[in-house]
mmJSON file of the N, C-alpha and C atoms, coordinates in Angstrom:
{"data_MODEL":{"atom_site":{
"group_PDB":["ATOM","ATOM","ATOM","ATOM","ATOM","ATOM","ATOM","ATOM","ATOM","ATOM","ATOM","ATOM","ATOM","ATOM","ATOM","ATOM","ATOM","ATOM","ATOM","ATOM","ATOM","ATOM","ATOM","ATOM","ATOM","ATOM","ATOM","ATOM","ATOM","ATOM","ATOM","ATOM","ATOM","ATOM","ATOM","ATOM","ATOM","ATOM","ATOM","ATOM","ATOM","ATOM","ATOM","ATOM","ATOM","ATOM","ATOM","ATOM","ATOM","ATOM","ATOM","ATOM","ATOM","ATOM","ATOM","ATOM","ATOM","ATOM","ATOM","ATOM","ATOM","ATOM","ATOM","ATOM","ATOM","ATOM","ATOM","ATOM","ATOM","ATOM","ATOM","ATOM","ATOM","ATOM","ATOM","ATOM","ATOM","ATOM","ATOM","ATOM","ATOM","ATOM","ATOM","ATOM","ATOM","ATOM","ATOM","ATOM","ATOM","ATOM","ATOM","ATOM","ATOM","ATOM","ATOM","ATOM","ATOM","ATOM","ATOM","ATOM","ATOM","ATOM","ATOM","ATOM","ATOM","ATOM","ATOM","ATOM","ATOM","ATOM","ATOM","ATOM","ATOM","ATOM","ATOM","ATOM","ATOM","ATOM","ATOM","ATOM","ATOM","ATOM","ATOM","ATOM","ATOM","ATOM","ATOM","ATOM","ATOM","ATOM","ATOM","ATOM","ATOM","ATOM","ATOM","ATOM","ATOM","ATOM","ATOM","ATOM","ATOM","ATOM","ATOM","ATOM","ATOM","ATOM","ATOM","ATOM","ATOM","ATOM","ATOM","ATOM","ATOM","ATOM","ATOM","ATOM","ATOM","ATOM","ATOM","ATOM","ATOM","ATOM","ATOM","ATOM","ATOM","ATOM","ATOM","ATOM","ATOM","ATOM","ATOM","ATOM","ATOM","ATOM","ATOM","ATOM","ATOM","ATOM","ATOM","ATOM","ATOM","ATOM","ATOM","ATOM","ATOM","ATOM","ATOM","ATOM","ATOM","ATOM","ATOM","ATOM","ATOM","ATOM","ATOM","ATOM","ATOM","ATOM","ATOM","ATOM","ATOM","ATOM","ATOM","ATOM","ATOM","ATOM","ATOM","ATOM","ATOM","ATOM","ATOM","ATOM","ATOM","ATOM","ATOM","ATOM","ATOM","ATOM","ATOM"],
"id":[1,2,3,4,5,6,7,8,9,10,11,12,13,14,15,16,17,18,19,20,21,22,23,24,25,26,27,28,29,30,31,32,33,34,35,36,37,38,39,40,41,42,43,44,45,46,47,48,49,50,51,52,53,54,55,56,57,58,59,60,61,62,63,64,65,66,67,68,69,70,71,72,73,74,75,76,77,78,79,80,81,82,83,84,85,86,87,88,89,90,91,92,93,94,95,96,97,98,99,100,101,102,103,104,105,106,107,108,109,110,111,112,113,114,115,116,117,118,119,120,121,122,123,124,125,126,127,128,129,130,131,132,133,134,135,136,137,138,139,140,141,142,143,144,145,146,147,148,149,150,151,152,153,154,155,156,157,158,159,160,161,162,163,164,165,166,167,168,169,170,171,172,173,174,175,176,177,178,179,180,181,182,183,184,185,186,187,188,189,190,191,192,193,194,195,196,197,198,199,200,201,202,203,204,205,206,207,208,209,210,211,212,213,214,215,216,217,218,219],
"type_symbol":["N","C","C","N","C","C","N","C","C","N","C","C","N","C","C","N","C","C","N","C","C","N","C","C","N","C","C","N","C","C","N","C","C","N","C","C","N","C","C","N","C","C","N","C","C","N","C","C","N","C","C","N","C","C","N","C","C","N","C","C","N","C","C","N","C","C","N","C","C","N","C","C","N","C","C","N","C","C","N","C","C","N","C","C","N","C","C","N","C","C","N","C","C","N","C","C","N","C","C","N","C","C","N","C","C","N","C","C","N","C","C","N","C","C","N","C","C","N","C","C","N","C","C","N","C","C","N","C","C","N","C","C","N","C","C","N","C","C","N","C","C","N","C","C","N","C","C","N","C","C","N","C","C","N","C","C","N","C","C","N","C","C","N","C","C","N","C","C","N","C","C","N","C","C","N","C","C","N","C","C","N","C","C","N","C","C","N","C","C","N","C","C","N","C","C","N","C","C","N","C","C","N","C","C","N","C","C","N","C","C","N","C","C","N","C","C","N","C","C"],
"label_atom_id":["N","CA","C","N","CA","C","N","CA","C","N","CA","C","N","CA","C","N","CA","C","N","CA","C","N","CA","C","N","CA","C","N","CA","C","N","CA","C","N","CA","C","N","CA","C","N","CA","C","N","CA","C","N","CA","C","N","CA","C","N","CA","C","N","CA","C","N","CA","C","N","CA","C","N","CA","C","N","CA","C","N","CA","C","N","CA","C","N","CA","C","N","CA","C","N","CA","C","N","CA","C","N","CA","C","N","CA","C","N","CA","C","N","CA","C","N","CA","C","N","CA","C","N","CA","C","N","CA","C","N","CA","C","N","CA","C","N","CA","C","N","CA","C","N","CA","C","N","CA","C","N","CA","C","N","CA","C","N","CA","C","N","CA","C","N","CA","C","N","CA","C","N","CA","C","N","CA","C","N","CA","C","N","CA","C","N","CA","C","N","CA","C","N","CA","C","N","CA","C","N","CA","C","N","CA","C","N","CA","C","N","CA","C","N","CA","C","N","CA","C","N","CA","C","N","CA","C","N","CA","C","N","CA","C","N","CA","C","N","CA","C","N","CA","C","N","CA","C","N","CA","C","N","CA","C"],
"label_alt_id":[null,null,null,null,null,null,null,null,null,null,null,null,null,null,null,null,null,null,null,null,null,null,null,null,null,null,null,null,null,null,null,null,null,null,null,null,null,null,null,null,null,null,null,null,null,null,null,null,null,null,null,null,null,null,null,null,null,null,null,null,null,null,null,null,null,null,null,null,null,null,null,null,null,null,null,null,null,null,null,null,null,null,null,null,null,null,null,null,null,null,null,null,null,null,null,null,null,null,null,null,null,null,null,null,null,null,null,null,null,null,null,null,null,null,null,null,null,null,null,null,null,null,null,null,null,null,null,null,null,null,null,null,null,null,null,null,null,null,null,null,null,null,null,null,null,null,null,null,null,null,null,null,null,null,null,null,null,null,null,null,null,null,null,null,null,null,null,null,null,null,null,null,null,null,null,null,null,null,null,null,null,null,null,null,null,null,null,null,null,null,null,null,null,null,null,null,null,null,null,null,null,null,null,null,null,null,null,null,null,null,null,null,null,null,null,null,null,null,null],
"label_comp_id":["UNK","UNK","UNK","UNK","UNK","UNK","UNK","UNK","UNK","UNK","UNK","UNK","UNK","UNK","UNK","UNK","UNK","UNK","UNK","UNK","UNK","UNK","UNK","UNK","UNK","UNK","UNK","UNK","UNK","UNK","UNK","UNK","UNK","UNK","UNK","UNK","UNK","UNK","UNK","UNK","UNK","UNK","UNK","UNK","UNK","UNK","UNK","UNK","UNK","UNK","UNK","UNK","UNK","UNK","UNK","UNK","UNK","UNK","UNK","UNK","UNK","UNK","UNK","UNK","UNK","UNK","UNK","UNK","UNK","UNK","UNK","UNK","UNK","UNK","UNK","UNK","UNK","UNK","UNK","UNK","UNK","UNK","UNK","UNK","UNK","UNK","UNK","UNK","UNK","UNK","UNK","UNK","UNK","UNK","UNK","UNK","UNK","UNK","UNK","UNK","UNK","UNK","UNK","UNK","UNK","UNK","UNK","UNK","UNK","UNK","UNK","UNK","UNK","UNK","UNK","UNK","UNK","UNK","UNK","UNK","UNK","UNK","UNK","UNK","UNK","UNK","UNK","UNK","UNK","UNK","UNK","UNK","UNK","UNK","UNK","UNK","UNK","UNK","UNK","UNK","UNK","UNK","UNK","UNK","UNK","UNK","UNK","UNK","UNK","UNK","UNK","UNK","UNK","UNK","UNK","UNK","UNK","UNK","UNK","UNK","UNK","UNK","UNK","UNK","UNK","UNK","UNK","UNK","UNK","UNK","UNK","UNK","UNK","UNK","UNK","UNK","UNK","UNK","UNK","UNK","UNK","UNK","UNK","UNK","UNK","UNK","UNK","UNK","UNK","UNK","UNK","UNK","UNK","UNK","UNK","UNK","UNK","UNK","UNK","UNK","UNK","UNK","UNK","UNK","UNK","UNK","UNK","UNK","UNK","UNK","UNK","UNK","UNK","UNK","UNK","UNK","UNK","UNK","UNK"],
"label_asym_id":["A","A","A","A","A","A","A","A","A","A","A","A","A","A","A","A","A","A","A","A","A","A","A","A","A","A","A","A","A","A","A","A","A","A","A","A","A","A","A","A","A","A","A","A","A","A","A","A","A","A","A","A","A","A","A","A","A","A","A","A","A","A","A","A","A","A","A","A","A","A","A","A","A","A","A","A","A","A","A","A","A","A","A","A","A","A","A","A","A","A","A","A","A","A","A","A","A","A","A","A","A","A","A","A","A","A","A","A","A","A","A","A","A","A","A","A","A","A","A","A","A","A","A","A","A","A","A","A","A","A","A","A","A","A","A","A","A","A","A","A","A","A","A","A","A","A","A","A","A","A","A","A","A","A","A","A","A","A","A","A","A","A","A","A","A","A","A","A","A","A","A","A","A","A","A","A","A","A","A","A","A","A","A","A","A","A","A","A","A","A","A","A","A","A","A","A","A","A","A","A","A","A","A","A","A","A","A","A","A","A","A","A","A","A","A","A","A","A","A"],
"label_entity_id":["1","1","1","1","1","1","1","1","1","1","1","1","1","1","1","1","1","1","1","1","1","1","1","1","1","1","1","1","1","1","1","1","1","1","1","1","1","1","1","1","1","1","1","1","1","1","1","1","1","1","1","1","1","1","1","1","1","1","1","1","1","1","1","1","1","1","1","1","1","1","1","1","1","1","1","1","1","1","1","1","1","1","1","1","1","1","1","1","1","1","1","1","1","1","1","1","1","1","1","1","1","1","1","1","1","1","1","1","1","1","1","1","1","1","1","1","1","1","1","1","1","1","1","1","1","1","1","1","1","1","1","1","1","1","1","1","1","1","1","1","1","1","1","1","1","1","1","1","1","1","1","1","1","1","1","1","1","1","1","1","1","1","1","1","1","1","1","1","1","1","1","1","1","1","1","1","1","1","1","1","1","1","1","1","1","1","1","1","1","1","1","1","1","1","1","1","1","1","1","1","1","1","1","1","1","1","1","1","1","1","1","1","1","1","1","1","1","1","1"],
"label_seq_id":[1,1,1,2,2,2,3,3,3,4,4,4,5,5,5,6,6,6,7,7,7,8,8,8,9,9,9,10,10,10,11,11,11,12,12,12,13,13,13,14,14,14,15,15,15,16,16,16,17,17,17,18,18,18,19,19,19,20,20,20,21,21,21,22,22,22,23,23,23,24,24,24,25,25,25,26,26,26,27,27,27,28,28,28,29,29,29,30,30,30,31,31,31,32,32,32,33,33,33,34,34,34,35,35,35,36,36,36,37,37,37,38,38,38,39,39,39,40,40,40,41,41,41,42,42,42,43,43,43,44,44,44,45,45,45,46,46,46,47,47,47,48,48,48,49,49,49,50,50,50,51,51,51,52,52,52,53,53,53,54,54,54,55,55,55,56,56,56,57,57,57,58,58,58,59,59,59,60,60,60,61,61,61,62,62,62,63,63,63,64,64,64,65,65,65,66,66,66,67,67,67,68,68,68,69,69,69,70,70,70,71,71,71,72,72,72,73,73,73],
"pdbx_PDB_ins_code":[null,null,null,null,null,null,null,null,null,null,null,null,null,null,null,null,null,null,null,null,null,null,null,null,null,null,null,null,null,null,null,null,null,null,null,null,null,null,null,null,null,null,null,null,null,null,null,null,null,null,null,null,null,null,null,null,null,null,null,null,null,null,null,null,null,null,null,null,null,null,null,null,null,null,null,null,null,null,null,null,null,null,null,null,null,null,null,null,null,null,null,null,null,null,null,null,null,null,null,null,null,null,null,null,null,null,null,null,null,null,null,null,null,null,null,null,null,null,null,null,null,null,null,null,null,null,null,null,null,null,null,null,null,null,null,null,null,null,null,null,null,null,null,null,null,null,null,null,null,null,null,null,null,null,null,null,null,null,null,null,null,null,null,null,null,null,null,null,null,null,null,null,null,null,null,null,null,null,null,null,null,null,null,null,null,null,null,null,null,null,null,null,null,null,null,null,null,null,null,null,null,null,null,null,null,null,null,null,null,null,null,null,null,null,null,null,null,null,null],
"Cartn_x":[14.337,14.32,15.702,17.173,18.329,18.61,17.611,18.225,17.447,16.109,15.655,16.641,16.764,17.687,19.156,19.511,20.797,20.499,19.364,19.078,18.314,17.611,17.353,18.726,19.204,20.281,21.65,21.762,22.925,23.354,22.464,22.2,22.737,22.464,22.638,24.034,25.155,25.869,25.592,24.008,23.512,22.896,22.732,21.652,22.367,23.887,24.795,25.252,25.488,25.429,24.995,23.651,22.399,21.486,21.957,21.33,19.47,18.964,17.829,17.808,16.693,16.033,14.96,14.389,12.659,12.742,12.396,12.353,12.075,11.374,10.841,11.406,11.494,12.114,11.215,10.432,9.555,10.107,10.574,10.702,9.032,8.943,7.899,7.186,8.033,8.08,6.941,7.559,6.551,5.477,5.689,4.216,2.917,3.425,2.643,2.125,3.356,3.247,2.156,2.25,1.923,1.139,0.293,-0.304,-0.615,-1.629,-2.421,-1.453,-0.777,0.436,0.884,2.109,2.657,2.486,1.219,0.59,0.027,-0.281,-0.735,0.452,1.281,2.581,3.212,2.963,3.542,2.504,1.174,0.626,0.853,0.633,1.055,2.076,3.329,4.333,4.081,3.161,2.806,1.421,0.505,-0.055,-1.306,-1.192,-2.726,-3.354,-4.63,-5.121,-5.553,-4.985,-5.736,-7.049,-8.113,-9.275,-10.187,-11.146,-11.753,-12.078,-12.359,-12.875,-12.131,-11.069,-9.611,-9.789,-9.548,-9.659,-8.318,-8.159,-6.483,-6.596,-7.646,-7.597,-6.915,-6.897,-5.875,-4.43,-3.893,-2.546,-1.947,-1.504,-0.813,-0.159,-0.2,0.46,1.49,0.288,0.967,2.233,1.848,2.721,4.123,3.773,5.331,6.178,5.129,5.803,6.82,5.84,6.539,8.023,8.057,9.176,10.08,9.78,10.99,11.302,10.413,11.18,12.092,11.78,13.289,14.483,14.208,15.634,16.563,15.667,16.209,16.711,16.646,17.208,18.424],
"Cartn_y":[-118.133,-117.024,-116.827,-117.063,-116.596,-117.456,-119.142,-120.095,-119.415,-118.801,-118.288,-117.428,-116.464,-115.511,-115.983,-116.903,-117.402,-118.174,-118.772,-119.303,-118.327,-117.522,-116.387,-115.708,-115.113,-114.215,-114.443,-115.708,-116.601,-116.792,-116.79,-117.209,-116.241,-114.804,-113.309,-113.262,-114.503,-114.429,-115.375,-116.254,-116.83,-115.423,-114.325,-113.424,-112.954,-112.474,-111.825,-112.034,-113.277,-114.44,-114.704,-113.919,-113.812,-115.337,-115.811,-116.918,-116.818,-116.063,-115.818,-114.572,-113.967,-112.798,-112.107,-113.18,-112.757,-113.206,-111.883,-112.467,-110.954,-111.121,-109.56,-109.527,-108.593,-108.853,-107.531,-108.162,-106.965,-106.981,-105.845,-105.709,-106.222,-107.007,-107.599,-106.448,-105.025,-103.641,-102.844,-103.066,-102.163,-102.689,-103.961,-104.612,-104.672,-104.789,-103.885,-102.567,-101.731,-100.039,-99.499,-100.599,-100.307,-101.479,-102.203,-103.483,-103.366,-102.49,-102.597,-102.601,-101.183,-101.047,-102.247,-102.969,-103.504,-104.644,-105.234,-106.593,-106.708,-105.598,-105.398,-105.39,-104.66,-104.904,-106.666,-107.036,-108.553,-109.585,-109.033,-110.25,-109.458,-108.142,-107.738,-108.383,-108.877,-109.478,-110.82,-111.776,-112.736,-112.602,-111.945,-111.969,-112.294,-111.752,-112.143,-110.28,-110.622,-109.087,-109.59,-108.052,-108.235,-107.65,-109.377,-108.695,-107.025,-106.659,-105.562,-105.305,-105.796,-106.65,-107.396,-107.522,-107.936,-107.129,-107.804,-107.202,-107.326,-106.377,-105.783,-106.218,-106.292,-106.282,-107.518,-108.249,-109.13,-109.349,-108.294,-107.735,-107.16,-107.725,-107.439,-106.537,-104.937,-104.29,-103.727,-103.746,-103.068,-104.168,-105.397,-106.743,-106.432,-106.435,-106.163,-104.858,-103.491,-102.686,-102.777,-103.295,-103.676,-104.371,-105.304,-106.184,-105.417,-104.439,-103.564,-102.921,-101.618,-100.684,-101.461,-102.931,-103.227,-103.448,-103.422,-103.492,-102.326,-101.117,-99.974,-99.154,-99.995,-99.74,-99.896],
"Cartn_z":[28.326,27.398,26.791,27.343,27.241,25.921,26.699,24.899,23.223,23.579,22.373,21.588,22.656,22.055,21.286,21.954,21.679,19.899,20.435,18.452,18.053,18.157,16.747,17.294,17.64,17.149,17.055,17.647,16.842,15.108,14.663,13.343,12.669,12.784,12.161,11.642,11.916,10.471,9.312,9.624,8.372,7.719,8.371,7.549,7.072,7.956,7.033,5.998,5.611,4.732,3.58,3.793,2.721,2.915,4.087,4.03,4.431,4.929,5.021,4.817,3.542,3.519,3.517,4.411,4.013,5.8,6.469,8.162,8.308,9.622,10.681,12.095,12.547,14.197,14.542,15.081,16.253,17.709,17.996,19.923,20.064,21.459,22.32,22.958,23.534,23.577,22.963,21.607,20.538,20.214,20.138,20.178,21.05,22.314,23.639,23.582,23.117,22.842,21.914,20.266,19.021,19.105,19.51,18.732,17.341,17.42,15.861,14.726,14.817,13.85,13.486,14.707,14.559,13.877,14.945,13.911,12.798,12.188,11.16,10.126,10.716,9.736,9.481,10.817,10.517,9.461,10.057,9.337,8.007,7.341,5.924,5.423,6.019,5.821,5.39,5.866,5.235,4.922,4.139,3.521,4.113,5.284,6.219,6.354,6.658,7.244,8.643,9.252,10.905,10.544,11.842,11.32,11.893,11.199,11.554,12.989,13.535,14.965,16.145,16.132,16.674,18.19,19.103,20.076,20.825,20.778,21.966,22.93,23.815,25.47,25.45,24.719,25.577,25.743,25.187,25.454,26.781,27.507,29.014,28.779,28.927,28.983,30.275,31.222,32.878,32.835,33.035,33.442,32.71,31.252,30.761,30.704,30.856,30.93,32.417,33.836,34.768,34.235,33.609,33.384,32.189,31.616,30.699,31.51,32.509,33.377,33.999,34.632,35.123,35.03,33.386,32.792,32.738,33.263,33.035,34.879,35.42,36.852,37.33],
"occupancy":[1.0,1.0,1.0,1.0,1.0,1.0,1.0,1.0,1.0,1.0,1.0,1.0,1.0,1.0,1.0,1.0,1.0,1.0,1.0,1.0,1.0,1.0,1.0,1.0,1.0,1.0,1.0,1.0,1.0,1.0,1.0,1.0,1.0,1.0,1.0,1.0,1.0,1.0,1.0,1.0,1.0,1.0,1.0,1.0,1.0,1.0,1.0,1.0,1.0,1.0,1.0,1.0,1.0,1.0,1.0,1.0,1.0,1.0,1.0,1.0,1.0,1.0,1.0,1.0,1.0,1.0,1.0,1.0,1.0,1.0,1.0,1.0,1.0,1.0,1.0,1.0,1.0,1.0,1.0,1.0,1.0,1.0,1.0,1.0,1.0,1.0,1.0,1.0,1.0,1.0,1.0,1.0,1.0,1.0,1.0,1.0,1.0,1.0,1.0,1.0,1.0,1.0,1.0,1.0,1.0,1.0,1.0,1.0,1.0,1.0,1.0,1.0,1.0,1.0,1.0,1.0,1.0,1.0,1.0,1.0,1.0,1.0,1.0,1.0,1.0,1.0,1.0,1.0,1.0,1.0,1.0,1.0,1.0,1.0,1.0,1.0,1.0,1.0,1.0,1.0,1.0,1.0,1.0,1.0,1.0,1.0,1.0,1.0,1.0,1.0,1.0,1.0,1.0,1.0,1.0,1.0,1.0,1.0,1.0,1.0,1.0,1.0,1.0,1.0,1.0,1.0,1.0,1.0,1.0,1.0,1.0,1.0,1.0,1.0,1.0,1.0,1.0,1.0,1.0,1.0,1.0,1.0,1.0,1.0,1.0,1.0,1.0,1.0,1.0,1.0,1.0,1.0,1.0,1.0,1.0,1.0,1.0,1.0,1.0,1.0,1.0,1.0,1.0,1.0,1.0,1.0,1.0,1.0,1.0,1.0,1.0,1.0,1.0,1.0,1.0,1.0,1.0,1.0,1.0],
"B_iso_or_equiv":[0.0,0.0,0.0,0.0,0.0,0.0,0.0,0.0,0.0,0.0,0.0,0.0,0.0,0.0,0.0,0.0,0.0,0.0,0.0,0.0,0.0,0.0,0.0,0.0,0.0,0.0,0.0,0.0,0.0,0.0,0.0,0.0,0.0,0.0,0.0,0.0,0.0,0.0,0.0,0.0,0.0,0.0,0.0,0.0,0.0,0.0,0.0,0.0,0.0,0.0,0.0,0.0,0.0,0.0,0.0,0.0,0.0,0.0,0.0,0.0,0.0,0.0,0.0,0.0,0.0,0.0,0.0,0.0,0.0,0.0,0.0,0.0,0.0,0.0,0.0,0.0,0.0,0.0,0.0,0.0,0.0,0.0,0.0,0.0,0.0,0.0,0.0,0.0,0.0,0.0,0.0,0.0,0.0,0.0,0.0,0.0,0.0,0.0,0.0,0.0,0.0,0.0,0.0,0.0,0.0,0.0,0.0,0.0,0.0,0.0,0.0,0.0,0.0,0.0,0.0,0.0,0.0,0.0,0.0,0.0,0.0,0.0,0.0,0.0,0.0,0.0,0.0,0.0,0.0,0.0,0.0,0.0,0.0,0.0,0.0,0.0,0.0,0.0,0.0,0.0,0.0,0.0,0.0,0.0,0.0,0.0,0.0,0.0,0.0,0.0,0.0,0.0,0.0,0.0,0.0,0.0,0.0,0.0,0.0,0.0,0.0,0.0,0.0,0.0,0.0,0.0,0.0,0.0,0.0,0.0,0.0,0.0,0.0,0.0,0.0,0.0,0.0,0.0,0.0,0.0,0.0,0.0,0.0,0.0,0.0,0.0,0.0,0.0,0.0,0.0,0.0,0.0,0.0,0.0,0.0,0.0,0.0,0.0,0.0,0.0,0.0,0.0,0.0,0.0,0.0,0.0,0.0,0.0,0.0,0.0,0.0,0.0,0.0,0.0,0.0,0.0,0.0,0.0,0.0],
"pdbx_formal_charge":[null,null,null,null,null,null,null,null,null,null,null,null,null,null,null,null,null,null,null,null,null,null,null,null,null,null,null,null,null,null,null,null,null,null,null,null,null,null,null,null,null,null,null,null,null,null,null,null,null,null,null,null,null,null,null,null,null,null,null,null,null,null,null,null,null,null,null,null,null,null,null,null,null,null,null,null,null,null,null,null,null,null,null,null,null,null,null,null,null,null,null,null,null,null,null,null,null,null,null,null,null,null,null,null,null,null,null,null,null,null,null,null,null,null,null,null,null,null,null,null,null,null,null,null,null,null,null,null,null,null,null,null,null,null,null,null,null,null,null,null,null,null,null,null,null,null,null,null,null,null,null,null,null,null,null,null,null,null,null,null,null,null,null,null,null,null,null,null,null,null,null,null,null,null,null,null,null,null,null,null,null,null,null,null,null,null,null,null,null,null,null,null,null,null,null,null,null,null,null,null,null,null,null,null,null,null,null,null,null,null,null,null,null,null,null,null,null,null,null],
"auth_seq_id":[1,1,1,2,2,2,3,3,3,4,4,4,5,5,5,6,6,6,7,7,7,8,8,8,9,9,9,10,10,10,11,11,11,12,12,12,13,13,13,14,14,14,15,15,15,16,16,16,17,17,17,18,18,18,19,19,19,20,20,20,21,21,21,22,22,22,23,23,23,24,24,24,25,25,25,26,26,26,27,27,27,28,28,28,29,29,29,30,30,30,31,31,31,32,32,32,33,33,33,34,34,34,35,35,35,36,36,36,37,37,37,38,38,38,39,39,39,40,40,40,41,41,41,42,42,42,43,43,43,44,44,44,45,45,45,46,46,46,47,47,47,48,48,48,49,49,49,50,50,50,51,51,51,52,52,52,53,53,53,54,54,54,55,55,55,56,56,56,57,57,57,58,58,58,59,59,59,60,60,60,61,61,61,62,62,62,63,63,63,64,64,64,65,65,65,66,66,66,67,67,67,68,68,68,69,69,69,70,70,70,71,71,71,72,72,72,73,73,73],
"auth_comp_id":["UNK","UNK","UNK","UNK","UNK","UNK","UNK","UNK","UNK","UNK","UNK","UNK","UNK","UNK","UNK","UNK","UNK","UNK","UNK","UNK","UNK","UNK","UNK","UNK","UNK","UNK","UNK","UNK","UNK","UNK","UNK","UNK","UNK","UNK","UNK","UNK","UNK","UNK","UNK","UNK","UNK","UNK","UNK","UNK","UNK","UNK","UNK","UNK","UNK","UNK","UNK","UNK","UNK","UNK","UNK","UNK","UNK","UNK","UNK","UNK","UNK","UNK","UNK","UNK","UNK","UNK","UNK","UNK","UNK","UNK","UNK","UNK","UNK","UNK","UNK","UNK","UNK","UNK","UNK","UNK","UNK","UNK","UNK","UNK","UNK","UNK","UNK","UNK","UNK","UNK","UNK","UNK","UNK","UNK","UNK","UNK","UNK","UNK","UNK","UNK","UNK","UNK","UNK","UNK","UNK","UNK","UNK","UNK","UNK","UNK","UNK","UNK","UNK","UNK","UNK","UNK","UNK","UNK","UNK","UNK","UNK","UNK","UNK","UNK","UNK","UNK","UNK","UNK","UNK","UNK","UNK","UNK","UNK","UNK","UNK","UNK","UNK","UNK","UNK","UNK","UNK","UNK","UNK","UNK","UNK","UNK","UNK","UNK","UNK","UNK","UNK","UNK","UNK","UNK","UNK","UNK","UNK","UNK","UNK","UNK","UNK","UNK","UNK","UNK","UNK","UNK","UNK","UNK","UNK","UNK","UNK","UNK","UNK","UNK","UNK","UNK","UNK","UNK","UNK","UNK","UNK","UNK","UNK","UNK","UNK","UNK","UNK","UNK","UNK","UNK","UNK","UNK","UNK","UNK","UNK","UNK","UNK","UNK","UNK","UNK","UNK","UNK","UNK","UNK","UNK","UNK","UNK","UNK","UNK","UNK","UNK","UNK","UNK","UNK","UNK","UNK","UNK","UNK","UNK"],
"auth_asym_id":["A","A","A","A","A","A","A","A","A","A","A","A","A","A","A","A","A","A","A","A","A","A","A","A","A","A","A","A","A","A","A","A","A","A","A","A","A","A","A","A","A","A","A","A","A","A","A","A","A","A","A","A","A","A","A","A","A","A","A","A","A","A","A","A","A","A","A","A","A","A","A","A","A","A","A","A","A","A","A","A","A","A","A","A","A","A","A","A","A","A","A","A","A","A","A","A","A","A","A","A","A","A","A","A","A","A","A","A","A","A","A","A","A","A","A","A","A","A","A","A","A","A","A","A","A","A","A","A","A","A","A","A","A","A","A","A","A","A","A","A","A","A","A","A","A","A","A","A","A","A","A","A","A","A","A","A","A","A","A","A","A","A","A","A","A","A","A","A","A","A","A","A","A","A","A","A","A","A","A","A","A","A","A","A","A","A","A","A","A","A","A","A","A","A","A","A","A","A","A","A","A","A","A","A","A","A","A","A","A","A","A","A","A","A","A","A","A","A","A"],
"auth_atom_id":["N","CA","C","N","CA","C","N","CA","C","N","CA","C","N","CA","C","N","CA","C","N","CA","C","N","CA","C","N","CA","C","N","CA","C","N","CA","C","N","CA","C","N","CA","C","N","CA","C","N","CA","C","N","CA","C","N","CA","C","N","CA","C","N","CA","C","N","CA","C","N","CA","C","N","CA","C","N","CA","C","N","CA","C","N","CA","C","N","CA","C","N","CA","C","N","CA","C","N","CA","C","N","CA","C","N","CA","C","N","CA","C","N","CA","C","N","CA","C","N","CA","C","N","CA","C","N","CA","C","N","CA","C","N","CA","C","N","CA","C","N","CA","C","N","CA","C","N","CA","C","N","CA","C","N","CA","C","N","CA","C","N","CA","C","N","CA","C","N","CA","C","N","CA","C","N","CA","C","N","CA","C","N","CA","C","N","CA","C","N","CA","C","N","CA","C","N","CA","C","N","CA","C","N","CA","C","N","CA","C","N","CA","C","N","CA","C","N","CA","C","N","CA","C","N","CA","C","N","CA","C","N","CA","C","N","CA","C","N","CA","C","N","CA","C","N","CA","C","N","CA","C","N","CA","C"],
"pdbx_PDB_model_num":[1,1,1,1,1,1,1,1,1,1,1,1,1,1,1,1,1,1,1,1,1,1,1,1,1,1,1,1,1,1,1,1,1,1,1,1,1,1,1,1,1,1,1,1,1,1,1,1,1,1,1,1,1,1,1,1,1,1,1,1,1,1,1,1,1,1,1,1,1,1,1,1,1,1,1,1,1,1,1,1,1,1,1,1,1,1,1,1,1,1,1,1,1,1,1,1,1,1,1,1,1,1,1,1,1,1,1,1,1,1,1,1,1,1,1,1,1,1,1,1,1,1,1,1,1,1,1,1,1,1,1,1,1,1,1,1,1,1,1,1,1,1,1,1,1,1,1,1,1,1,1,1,1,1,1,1,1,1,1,1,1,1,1,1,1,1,1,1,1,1,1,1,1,1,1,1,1,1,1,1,1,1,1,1,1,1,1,1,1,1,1,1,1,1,1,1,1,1,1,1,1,1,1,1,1,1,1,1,1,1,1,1,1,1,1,1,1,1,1]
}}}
């Protein structure tokens, strides 16, 4: 996980840059918290619709909320 982070947020003086301007950064967080919202906002972002019928349950919520509270200990 530490190398992801290191290349998406390494880069952020290409953004500063102006080198990329068309990009989203969702917390993994809010997306758990907010699904619908959220994904709905991303796929709006590229030009998809979430469908009518989309089913949440398969979003692990307990599991990751377990793994954020621990960041907060």
């Amino acid at each position: 996980m530490t190398f992801a982070y290191k290349h998406v947020f390494g880069r952020l003086k290409d953004i500063d840059q102006g080198s990329y301007t068309n990009f989203v950064v969702v917390n993994m967080g809010d997306i758990l918290h907010h699904p619908k919202g959220n994904l709905k906002f991303i796929l709006n972002r590229i030009d998809l619709k979430l469908p009518d019928d989309f089913d949440f349950s398969f979003i692990k919520r307990d599991a990751d909320k377990k793994r954020i509270d621990s960041y907060f200990k």
